[in-house]
PDB file of N, CA, C and O in Angstrom:
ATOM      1  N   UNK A   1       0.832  -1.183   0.000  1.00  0.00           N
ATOM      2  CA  UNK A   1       0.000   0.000   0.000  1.00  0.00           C
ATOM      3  C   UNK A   1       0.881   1.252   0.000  1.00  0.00           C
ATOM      4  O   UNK A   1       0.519   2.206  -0.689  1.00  0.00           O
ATOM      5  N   UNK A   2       2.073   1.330   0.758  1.00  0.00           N
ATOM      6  CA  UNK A   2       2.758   2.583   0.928  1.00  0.00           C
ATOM      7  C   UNK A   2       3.515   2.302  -0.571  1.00  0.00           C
ATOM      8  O   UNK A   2       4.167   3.320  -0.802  1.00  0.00           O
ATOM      9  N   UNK A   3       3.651   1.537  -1.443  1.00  0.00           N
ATOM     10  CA  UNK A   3       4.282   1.552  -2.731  1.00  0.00           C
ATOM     11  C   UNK A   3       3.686   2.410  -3.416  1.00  0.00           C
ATOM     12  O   UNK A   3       4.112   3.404  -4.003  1.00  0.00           O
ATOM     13  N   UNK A   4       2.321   1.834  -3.280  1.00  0.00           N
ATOM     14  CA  UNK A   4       1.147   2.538  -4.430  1.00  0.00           C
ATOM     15  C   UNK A   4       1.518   3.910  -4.274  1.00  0.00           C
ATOM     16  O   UNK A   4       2.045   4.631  -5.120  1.00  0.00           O
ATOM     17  N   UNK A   5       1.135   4.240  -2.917  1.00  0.00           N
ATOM     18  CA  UNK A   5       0.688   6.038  -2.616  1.00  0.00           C
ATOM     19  C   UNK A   5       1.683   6.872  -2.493  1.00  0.00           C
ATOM     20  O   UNK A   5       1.594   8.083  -2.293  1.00  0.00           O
ATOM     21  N   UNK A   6       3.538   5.644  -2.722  1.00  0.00           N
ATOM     22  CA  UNK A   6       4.384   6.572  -2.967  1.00  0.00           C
ATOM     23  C   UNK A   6       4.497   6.821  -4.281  1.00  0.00           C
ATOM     24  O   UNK A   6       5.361   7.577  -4.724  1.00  0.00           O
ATOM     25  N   UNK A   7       3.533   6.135  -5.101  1.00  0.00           N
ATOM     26  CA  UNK A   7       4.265   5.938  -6.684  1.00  0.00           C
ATOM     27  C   UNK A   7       2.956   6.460  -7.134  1.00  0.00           C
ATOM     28  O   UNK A   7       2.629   6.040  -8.244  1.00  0.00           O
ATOM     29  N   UNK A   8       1.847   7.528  -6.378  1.00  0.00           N
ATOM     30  CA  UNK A   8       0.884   7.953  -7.483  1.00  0.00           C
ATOM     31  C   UNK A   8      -0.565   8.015  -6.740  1.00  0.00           C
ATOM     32  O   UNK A   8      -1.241   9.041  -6.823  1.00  0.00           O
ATOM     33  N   UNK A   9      -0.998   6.920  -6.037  1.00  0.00           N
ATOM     34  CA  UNK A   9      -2.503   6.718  -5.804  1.00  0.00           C
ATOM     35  C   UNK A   9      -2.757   8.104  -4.618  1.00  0.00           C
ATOM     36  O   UNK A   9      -2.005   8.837  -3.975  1.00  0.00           O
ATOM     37  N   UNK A  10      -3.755   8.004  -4.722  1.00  0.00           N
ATOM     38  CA  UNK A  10      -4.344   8.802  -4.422  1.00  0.00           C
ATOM     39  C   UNK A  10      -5.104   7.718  -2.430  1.00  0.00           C
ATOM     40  O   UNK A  10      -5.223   8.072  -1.257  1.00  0.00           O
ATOM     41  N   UNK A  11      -5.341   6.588  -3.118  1.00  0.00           N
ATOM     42  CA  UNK A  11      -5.491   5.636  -1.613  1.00  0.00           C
ATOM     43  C   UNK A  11      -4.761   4.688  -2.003  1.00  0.00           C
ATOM     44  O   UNK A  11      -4.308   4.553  -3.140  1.00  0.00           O
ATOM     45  N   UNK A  12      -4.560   3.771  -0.811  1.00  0.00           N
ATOM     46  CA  UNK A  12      -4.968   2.323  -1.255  1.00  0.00           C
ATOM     47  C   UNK A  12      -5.285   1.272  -0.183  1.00  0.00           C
ATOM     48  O   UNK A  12      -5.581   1.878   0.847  1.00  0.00           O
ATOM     49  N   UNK A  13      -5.332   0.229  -0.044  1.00  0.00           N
ATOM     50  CA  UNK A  13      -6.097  -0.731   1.020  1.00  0.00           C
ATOM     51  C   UNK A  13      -5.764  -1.892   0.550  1.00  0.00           C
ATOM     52  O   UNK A  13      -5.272  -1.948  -0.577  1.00  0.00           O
ATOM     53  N   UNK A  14      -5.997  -3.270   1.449  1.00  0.00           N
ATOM     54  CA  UNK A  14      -6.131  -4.566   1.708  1.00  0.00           C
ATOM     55  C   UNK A  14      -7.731  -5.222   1.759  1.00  0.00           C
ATOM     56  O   UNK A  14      -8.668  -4.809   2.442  1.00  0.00           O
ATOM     57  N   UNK A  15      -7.717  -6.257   0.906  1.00  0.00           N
ATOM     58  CA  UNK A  15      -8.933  -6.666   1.416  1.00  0.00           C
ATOM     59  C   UNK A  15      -8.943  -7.514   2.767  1.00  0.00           C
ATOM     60  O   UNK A  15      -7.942  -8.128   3.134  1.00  0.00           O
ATOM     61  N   UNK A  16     -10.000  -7.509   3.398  1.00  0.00           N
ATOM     62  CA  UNK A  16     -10.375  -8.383   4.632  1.00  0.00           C
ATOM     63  C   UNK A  16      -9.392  -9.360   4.138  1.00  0.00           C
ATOM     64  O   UNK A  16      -8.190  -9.324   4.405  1.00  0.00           O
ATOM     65  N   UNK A  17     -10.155 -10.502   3.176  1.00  0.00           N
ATOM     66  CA  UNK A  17      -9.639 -11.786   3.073  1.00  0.00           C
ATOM     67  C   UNK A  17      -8.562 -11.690   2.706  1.00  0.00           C
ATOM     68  O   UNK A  17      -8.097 -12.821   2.564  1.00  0.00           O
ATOM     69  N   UNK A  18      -7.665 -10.718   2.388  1.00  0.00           N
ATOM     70  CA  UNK A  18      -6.104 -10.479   1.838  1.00  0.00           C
ATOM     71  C   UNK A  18      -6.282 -11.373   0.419  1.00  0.00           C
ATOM     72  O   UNK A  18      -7.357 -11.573  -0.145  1.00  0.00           O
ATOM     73  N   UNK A  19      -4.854 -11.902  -0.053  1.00  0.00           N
ATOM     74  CA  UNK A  19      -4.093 -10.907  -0.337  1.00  0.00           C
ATOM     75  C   UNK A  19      -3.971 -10.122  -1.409  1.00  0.00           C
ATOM     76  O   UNK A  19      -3.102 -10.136  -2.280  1.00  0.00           O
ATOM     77  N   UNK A  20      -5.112  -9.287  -1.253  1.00  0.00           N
ATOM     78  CA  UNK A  20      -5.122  -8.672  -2.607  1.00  0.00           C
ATOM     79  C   UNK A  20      -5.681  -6.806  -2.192  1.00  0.00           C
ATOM     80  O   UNK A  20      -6.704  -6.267  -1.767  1.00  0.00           O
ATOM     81  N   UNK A  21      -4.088  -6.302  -2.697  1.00  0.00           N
ATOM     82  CA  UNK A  21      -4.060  -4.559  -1.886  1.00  0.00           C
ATOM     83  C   UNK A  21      -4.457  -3.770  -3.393  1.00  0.00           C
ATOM     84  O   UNK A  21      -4.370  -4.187  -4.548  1.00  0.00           O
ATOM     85  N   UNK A  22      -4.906  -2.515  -2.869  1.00  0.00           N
ATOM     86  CA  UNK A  22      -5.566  -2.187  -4.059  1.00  0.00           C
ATOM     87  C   UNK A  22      -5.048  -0.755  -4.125  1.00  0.00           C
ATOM     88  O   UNK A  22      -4.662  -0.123  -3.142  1.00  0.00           O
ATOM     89  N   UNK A  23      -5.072  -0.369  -5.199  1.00  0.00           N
ATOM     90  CA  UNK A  23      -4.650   1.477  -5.183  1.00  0.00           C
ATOM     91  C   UNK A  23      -5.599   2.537  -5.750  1.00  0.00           C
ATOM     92  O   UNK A  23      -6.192   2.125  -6.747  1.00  0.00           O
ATOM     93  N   UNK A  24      -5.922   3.849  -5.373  1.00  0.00           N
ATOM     94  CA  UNK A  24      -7.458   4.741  -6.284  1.00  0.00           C
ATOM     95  C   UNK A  24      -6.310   5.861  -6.941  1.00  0.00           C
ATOM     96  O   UNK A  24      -5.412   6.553  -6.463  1.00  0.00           O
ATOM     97  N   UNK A  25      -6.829   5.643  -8.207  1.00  0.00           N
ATOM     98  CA  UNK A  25      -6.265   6.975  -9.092  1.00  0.00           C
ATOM     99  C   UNK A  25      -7.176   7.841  -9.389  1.00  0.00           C
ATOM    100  O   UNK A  25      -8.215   7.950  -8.737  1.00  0.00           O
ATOM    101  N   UNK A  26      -6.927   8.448 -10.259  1.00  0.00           N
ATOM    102  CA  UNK A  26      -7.567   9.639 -10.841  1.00  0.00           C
ATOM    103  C   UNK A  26      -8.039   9.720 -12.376  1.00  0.00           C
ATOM    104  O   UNK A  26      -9.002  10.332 -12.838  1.00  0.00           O
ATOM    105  N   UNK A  27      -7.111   8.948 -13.015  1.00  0.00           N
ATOM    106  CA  UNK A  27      -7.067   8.458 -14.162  1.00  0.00           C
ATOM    107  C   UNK A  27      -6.934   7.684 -14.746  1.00  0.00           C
ATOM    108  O   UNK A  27      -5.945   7.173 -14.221  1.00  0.00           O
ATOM    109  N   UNK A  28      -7.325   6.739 -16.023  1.00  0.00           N
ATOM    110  CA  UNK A  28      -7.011   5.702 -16.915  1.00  0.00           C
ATOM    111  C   UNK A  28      -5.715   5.602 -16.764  1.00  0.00           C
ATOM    112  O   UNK A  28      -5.293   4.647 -16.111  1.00  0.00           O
ATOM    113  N   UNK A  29      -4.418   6.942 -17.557  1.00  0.00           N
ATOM    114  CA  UNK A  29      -3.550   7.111 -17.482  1.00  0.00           C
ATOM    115  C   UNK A  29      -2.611   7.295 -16.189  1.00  0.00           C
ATOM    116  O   UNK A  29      -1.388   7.173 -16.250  1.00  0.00           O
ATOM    117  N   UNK A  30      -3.266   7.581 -15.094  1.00  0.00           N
ATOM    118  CA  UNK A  30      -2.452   7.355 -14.053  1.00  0.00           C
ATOM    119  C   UNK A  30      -2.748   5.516 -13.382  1.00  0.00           C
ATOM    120  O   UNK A  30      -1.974   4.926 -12.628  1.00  0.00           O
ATOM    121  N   UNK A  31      -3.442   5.223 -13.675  1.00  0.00           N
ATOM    122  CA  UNK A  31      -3.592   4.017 -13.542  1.00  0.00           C
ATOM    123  C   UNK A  31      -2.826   2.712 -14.432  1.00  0.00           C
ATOM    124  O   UNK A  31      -2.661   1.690 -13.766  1.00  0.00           O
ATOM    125  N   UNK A  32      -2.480   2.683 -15.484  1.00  0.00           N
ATOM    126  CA  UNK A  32      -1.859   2.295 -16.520  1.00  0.00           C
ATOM    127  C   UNK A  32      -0.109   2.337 -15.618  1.00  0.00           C
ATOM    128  O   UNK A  32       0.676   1.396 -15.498  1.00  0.00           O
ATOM    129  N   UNK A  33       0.019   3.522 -15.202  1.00  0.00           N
ATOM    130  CA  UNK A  33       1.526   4.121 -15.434  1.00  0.00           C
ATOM    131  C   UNK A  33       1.817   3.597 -13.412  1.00  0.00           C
ATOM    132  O   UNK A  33       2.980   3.391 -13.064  1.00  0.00           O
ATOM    133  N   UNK A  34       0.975   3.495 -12.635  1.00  0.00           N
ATOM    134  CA  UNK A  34       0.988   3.218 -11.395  1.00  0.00           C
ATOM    135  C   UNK A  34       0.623   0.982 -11.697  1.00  0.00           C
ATOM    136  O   UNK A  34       1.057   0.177 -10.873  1.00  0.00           O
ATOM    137  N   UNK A  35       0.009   0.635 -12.663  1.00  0.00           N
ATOM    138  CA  UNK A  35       0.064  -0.775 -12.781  1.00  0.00           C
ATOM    139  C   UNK A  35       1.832  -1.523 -13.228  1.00  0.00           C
ATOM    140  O   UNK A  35       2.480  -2.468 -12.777  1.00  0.00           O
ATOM    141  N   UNK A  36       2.049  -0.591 -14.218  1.00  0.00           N
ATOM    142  CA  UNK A  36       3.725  -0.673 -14.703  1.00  0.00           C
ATOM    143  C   UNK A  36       5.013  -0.506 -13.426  1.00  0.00           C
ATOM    144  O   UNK A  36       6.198  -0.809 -13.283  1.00  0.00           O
ATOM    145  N   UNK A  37       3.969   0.139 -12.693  1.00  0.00           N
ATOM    146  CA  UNK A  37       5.402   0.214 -11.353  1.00  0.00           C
ATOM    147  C   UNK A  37       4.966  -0.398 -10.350  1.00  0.00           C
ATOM    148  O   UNK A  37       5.798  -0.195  -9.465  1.00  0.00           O
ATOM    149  N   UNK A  38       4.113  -1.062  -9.938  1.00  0.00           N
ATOM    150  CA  UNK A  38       3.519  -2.470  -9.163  1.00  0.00           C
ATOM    151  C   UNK A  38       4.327  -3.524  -9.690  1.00  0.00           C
ATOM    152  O   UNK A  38       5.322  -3.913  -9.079  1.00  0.00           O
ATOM    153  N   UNK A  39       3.875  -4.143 -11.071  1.00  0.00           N
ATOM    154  CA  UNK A  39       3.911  -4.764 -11.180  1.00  0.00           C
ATOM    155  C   UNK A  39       5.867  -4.940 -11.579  1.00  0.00           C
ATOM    156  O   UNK A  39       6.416  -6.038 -11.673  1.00  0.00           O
ATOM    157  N   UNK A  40       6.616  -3.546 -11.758  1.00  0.00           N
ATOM    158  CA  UNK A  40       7.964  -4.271 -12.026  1.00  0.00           C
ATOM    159  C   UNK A  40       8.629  -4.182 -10.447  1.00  0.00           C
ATOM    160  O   UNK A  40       9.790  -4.464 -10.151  1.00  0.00           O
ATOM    161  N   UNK A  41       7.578  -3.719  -9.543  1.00  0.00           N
ATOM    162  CA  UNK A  41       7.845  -4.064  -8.016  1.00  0.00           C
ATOM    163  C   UNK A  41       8.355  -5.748  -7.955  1.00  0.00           C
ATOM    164  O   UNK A  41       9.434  -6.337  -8.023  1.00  0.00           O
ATOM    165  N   UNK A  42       6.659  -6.196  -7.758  1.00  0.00           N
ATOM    166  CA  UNK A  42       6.068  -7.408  -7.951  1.00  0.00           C
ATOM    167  C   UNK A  42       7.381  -8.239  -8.623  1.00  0.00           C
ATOM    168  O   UNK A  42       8.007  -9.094  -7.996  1.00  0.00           O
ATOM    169  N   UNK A  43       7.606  -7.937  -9.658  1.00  0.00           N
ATOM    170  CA  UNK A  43       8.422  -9.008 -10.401  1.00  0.00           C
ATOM    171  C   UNK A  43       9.878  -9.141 -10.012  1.00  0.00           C
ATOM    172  O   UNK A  43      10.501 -10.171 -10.269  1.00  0.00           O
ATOM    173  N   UNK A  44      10.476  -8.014  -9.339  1.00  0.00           N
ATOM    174  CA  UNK A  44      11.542  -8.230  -8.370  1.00  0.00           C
ATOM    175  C   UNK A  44      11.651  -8.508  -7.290  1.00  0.00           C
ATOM    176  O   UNK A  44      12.745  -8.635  -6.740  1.00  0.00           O
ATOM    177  N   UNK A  45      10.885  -8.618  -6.902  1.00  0.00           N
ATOM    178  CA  UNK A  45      10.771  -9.211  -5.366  1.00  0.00           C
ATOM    179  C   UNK A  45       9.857 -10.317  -5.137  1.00  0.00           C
ATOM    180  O   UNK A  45      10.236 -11.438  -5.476  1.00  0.00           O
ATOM    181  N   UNK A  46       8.526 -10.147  -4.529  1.00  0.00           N
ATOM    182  CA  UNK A  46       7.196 -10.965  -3.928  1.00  0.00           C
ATOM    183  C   UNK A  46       6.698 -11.660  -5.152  1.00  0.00           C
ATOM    184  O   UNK A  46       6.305 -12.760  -4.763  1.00  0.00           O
ATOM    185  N   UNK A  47       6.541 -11.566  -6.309  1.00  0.00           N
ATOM    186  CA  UNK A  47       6.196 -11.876  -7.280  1.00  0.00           C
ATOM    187  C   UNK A  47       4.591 -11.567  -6.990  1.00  0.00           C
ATOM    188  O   UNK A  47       4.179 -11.120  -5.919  1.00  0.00           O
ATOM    189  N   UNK A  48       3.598 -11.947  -8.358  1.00  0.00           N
ATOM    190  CA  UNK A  48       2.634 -11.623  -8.422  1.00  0.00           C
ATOM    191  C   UNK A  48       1.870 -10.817  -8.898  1.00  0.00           C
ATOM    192  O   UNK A  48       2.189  -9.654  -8.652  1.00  0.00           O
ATOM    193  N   UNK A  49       0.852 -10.966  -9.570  1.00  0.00           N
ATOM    194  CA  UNK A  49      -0.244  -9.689 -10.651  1.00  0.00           C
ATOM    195  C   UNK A  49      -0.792  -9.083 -10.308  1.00  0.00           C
ATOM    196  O   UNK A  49      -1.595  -9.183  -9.380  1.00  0.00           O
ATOM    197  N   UNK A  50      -0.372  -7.719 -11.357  1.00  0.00           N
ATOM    198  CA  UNK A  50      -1.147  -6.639 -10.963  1.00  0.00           C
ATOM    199  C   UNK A  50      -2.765  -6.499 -12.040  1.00  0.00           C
ATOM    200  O   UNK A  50      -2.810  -7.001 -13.163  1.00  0.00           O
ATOM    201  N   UNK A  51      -3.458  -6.059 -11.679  1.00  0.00           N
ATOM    202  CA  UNK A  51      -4.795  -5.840 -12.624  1.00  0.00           C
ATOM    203  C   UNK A  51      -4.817  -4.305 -12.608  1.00  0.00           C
ATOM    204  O   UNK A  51      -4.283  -3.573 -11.774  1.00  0.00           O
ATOM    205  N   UNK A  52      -5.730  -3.860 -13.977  1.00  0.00           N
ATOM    206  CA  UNK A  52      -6.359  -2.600 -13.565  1.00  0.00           C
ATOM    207  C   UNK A  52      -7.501  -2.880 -13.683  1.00  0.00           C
ATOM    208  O   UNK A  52      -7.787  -3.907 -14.298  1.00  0.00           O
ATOM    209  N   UNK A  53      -8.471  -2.096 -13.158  1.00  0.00           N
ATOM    210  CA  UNK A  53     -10.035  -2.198 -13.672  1.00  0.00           C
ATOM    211  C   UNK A  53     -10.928  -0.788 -13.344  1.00  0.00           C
ATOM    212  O   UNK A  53     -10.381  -0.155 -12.441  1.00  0.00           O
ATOM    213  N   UNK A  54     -11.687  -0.388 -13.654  1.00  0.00           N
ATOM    214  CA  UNK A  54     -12.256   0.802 -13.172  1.00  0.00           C
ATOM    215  C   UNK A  54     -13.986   0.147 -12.161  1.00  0.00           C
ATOM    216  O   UNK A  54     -14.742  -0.823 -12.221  1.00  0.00           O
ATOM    217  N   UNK A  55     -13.849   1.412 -11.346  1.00  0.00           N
ATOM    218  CA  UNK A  55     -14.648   1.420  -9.729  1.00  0.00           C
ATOM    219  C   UNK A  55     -16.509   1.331 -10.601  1.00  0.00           C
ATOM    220  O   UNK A  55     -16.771   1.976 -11.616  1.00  0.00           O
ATOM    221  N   UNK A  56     -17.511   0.419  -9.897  1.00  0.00           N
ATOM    222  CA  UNK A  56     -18.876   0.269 -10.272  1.00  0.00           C
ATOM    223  C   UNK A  56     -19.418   1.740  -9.993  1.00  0.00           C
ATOM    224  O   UNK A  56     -19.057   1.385  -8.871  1.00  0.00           O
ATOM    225  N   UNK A  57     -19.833   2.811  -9.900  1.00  0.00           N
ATOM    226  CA  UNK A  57     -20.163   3.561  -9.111  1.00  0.00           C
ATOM    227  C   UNK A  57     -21.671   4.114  -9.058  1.00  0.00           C
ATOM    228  O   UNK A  57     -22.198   5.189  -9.347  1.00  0.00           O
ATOM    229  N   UNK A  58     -22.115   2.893  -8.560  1.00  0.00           N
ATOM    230  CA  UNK A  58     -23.298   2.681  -8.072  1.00  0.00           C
ATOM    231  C   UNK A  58     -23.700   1.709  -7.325  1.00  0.00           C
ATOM    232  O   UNK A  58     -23.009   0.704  -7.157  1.00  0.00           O
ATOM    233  N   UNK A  59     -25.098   1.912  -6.670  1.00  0.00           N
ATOM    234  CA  UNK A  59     -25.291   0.637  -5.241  1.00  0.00           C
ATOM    235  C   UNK A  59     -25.489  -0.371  -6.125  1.00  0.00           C
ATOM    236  O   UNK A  59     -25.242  -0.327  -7.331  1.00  0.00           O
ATOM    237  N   UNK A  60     -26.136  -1.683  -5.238  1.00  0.00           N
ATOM    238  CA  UNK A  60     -26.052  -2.906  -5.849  1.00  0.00           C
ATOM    239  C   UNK A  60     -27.813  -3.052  -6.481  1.00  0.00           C
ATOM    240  O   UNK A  60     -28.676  -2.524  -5.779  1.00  0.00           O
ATOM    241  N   UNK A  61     -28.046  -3.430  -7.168  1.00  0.00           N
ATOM    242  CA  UNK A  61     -29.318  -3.773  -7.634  1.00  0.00           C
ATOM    243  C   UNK A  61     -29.711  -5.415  -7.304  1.00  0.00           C
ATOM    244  O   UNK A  61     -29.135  -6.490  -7.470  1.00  0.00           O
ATOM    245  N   UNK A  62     -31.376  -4.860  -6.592  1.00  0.00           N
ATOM    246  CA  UNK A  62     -31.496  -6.244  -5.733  1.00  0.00           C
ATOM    247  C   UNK A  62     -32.948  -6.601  -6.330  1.00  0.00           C
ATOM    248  O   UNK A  62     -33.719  -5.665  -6.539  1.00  0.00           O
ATOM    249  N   UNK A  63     -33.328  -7.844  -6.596  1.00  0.00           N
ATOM    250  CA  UNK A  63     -34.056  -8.345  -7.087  1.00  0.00           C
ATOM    251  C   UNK A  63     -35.216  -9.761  -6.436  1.00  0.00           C
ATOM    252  O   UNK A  63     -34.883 -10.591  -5.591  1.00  0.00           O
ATOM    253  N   UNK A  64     -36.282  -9.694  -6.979  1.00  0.00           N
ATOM    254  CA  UNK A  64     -37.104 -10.491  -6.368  1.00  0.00           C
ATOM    255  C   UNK A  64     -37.587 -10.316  -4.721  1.00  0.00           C
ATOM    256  O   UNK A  64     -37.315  -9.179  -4.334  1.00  0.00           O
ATOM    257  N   UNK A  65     -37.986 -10.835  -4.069  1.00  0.00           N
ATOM    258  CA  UNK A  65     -38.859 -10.121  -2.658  1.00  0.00           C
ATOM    259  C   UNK A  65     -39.969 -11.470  -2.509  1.00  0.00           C
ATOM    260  O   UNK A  65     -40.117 -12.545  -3.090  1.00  0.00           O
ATOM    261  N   UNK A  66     -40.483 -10.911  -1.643  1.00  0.00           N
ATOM    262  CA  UNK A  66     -42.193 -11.234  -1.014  1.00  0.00           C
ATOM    263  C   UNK A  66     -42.978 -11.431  -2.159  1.00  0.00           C
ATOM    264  O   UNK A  66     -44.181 -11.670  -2.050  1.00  0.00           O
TER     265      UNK A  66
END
């Protein structure tokens, strides 16, 4: 997490179930350019993939009832 937010994010976090830490940008392009320096983290050391994906930003839609 302190990688991410030294190398760009804006947050970042752990999930509960680990191990998977996450970083918030601002942009496609800052996101792209903050995945490239994770991941040549990642590949020198701990190993392991990085993803990008962009945030749902909306609640969940719930279906069926009574």
């Amino acid at each position: 997490m302190e990688y991410m937010r030294d190398n760009g994010a804006s947050g970042a976090g752990i999930s509960s179930f680990g191990p998977v830490v996450y970083g918030i940008v601002g942009s496609a392009g800052e996101g792209k350019r903050l995945r490239q320096e994770a991941q040549r983290m990642l590949d020198e050391s701990l190993g392991g993939k990085v993803l990008l994906t962009k945030a749902k930003n909306h609640g969940a839609d719930i279906f069926g009832g009574s």
